[in-house]
VEXLOLO-967969 format. One record per residue: x, z, y of N, C-alpha, C in turn. Coordinates in steps of 0.02 Angstrom, whole numbers, plus 50000, padded with zeros to 5 digits. Atoms other than C-alpha are relative to their C-alpha. Example, Ala and Ser with C-alpha at 12.3 -4.5 7.8 and 13.67 -1.06 7.14 Angstrom:
! residues 2
500455000049941506155039049775500455000050060 499584999749941506845035749947499615003750055 
END
This chain:
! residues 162
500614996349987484255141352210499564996050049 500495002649951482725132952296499925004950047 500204997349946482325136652468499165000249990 500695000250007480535142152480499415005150042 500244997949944479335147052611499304997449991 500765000249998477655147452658499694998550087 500205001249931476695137952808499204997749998 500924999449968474935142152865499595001149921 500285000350040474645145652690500124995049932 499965004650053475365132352602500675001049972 499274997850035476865134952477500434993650010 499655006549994478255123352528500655003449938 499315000350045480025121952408500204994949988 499415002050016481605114152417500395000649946 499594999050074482475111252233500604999350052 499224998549994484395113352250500144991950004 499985008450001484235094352186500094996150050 500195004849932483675087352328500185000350071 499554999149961485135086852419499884996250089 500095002749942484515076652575499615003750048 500424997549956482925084952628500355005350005 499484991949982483975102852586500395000050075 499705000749966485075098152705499584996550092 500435000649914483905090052852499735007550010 500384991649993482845104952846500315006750025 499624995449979484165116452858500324998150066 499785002049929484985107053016499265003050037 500484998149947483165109153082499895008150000 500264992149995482925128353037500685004950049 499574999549960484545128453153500124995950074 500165002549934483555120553289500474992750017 499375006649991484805104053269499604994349973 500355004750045483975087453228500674994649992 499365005650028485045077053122499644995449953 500075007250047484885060753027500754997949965 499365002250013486065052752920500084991850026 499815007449968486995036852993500634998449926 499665003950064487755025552856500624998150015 499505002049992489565022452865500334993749996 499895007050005489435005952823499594995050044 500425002649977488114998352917499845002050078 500044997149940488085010553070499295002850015 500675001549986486205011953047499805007550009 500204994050023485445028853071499315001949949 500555000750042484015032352938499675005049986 500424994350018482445042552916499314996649936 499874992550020481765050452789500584997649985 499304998950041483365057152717499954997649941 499955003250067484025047352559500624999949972 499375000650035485315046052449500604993150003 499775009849956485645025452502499884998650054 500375000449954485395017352651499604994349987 500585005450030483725006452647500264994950023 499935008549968484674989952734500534997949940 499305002250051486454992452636500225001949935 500114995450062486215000852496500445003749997 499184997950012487955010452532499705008349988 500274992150019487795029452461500555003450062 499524997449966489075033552611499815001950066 500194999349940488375041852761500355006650034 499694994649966488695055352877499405003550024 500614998549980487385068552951500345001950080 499814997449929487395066453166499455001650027 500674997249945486405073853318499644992850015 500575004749972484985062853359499665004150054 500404997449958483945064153517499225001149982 500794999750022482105071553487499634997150041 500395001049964481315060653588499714993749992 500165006750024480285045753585498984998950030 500924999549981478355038353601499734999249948 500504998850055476715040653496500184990349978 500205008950016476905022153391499294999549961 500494998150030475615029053285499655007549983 500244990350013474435045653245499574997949953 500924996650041472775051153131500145003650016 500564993549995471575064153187500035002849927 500444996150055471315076153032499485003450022 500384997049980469745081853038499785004149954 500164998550068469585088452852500715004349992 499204996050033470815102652807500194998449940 499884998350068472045101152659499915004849976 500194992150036471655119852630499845004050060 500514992549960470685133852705500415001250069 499374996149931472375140552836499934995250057 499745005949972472485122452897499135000450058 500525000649934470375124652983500005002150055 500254998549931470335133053140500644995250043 499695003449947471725122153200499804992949992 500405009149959470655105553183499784998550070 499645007050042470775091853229500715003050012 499134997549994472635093353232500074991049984 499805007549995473675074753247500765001749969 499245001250015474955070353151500314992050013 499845003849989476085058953233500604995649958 499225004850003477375044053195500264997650059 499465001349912478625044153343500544994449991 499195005149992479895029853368500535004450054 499424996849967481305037853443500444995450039 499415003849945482395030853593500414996949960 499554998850020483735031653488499784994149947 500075005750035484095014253379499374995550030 500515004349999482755004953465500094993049989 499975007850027482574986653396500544998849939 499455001550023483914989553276499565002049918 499545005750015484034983553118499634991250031 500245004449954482724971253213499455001250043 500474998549985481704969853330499265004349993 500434997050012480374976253247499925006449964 500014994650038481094989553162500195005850048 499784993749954481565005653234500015007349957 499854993450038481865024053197499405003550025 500734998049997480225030953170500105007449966 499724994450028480095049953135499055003449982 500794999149993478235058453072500135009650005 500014994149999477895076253120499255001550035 500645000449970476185085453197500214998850078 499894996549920475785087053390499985006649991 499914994250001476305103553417499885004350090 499985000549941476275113453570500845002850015 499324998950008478125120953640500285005349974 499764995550064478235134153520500034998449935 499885000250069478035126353367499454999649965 501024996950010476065131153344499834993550016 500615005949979474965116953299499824997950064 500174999949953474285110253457499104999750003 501124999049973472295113553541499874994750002 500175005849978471195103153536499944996650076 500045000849947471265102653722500684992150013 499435003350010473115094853693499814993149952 500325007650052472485081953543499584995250041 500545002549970471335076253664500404995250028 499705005849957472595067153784500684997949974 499475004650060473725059753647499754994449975 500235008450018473635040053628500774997249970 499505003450010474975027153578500295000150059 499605003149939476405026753705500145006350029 499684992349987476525047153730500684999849997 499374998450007478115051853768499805008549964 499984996350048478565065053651500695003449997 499394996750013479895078553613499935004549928 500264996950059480235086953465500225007750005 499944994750006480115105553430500025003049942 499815000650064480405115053275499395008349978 500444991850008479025129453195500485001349943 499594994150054479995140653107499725001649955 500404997850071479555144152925500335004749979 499874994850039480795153252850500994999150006 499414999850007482805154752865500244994649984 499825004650028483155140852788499684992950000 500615007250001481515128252822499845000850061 500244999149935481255123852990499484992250000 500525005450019479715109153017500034995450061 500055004449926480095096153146499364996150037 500674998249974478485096053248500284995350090 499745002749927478275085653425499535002850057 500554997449957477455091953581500224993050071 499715002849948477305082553750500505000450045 499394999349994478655077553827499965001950095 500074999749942478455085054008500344997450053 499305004449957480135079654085499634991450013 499845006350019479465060554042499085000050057 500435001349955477895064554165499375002349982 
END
């Protein structure tokens, strides 16, 4: 049975198929952020996949990862994908590198994770908040709740980090 929920208006669904995201999603709608780490390679890897992108090994495991990390990249939306999505323009959706694996499988690679700025509930963040988000934010992640089964891994600032 697909999981299937609705956020800000927009119809999300999980096929049964799609055994990876099923399974992240559900760690997150249980407030847990997990990744799978490859049993062969040690690597941890995001998005969720069926291989891992270095070793091609189909053999992983799903562990706790830390939500934390800095802005490496964002876009402003300033254009809604649909009607629900306007009064919270601009809204930023970030790509976070995460503490966690830094430089690994090289230098230049890292464990990069994309979610919006949020604030610490889960709720889009103001534009007041969008405003003082650059590259190099420290960042935490938080989770808006959709539906039993779909939780949306979302980042807000990371206050602890200053």
């Amino acid at each position: 049975m697909s999981a299937r929920a609705e956020y800000l208006g927009m119809p999300l669904e999980i096929s049964p198929l799609d055994v990876e995201n099923r399974d992240y999603f559900g760690f997150c709608a249980r407030r847990e952020f997990r990744l799978q780490k490859c049993l062969e390679c040690a690597l941890v890897r995001y998005p969720p996949a069926p291989s891992c992108p270095w070793c091609a090994s189909s053999s992983a495991e799903w562990v706790p990862v830390e939500g934390r990390g800095a802005v490496f990249s964002y876009t402003a939306v300033h254009h809604p994908i649909q009607a629900a999505f306007k009064p919270h323009l601009p809204y930023l959706v970030l790509l976070v590198e995460l503490d966690s694996q830094r430089g690994a499988p090289t230098p230049q690679d890292a464990l990069r994770v994309v979610g919006n700025l949020a604030n610490p509930d889960g709720t889009l963040a103001a534009p007041e908040l969008v405003a003082v988000v650059g590259i190099g934010t420290r960042v935490r992640m938080v989770f808006a709740e959709v539906s039993a089964e779909i939780a949306l891994p979302q980042w807000t600032i990371d206050a602890a980090d200053g």
